[in-house]
C-alpha positions as CSV (number, residue, x, y, z in Angstrom):
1,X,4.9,20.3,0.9
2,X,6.8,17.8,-1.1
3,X,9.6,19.1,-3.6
4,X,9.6,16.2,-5.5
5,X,7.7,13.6,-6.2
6,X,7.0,10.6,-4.2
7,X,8.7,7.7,-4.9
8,X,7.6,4.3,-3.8
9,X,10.3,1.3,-2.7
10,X,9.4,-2.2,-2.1
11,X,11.8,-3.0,0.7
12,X,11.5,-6.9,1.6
13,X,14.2,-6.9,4.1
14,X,11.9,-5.0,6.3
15,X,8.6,-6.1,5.0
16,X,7.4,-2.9,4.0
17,X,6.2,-0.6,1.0
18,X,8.4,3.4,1.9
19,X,7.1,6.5,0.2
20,X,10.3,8.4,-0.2
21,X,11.0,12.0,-0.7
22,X,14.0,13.0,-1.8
23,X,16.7,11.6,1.4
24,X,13.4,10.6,3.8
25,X,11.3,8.5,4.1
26,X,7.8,9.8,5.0
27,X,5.4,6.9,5.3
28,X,5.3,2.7,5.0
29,X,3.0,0.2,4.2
30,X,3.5,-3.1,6.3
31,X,3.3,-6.3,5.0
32,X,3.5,-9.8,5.4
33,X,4.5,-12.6,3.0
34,X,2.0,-15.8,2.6
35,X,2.5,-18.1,-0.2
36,X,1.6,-16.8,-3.4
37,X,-0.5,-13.5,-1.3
38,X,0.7,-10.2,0.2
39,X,-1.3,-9.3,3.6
40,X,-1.2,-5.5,3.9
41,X,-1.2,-5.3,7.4
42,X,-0.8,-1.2,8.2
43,X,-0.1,1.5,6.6
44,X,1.4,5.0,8.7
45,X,2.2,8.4,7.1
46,X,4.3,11.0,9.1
47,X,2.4,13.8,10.9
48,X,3.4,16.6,9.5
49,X,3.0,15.0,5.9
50,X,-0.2,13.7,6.4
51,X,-3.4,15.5,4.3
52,X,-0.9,15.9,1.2
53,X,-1.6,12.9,-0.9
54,X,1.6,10.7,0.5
55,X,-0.5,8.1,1.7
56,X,-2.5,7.9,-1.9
57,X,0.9,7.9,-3.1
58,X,2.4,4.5,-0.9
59,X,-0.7,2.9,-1.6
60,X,-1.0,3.1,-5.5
61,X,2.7,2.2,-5.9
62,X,2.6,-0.5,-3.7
63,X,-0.9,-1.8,-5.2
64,X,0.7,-1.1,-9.0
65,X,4.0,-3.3,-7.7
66,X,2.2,-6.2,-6.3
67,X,0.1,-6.2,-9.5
68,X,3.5,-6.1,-11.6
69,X,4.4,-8.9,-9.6
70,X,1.4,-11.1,-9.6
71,X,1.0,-11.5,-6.3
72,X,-2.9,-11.3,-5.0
73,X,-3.0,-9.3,-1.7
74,X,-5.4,-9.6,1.1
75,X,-6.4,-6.5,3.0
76,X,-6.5,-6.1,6.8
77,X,-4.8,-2.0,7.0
78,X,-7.9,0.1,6.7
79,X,-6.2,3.2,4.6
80,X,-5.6,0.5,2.2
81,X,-9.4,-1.0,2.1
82,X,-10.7,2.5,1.9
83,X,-8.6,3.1,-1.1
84,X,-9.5,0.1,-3.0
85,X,-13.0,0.7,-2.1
86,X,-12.8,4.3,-4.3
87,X,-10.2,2.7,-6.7
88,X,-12.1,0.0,-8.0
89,X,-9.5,-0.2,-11.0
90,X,-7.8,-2.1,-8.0
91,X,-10.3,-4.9,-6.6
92,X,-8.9,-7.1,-8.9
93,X,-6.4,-7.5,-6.7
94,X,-7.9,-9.1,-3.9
95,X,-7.8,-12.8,-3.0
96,X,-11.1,-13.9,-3.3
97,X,-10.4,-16.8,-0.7
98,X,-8.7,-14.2,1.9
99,X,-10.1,-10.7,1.2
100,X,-9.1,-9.0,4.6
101,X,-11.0,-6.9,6.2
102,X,-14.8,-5.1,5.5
103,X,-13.9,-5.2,1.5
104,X,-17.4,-4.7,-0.6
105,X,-15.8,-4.2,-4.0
């Protein structure tokens, strides 16, 4: 279990979104950069951390920095569709010219 709480980091220099706890990192969110857009590309959570939330975690602080930052984001990671797809509160999000992925919201 997690002793604190999550903490999400944009870090550009490798192209990904880290859920942090405490000294570790426990799961990232890839991305790639395209103009004005954000492709969310895949999203992994360490084994022995997964079913605890730290994926639900990455995602909404990533998806609450990229709104921060205005930058649209077009899906292709399926963790990430299947979030947004309960988490409506997020569709807005989406490029409507490059959705991604099987994205119905």
């Amino acid at each position: 279990m997690a002793t604190a709480p999550i903490e999400v980091r944009d870090n550009p220099e490798n192209r990904t979104y880290e859920a942090w706890d405490g000294d570790q990192v426990v799961a990232s969110l890839v991305y790639e950069l395209e103009g004005p857009r954000t492709v969310l590309t895949h999203t992994w959570v360490e084994p022995s951390r997964r079913e605890e939330g730290v994926g639900t975690s990455l995602t909404r602080g990533a998806l609450d920095d990229l709104r921060a930052k205005g930058r649209p984001i077009t899906v292709y990671c399926t963790f990430v569709a299947d979030f947004i797809e309960e988490h409506t509160e997020y569709a807005d999000l989406i490029d409507p010219a490059h959705p991604g992925t099987r994205l119905h919201v």
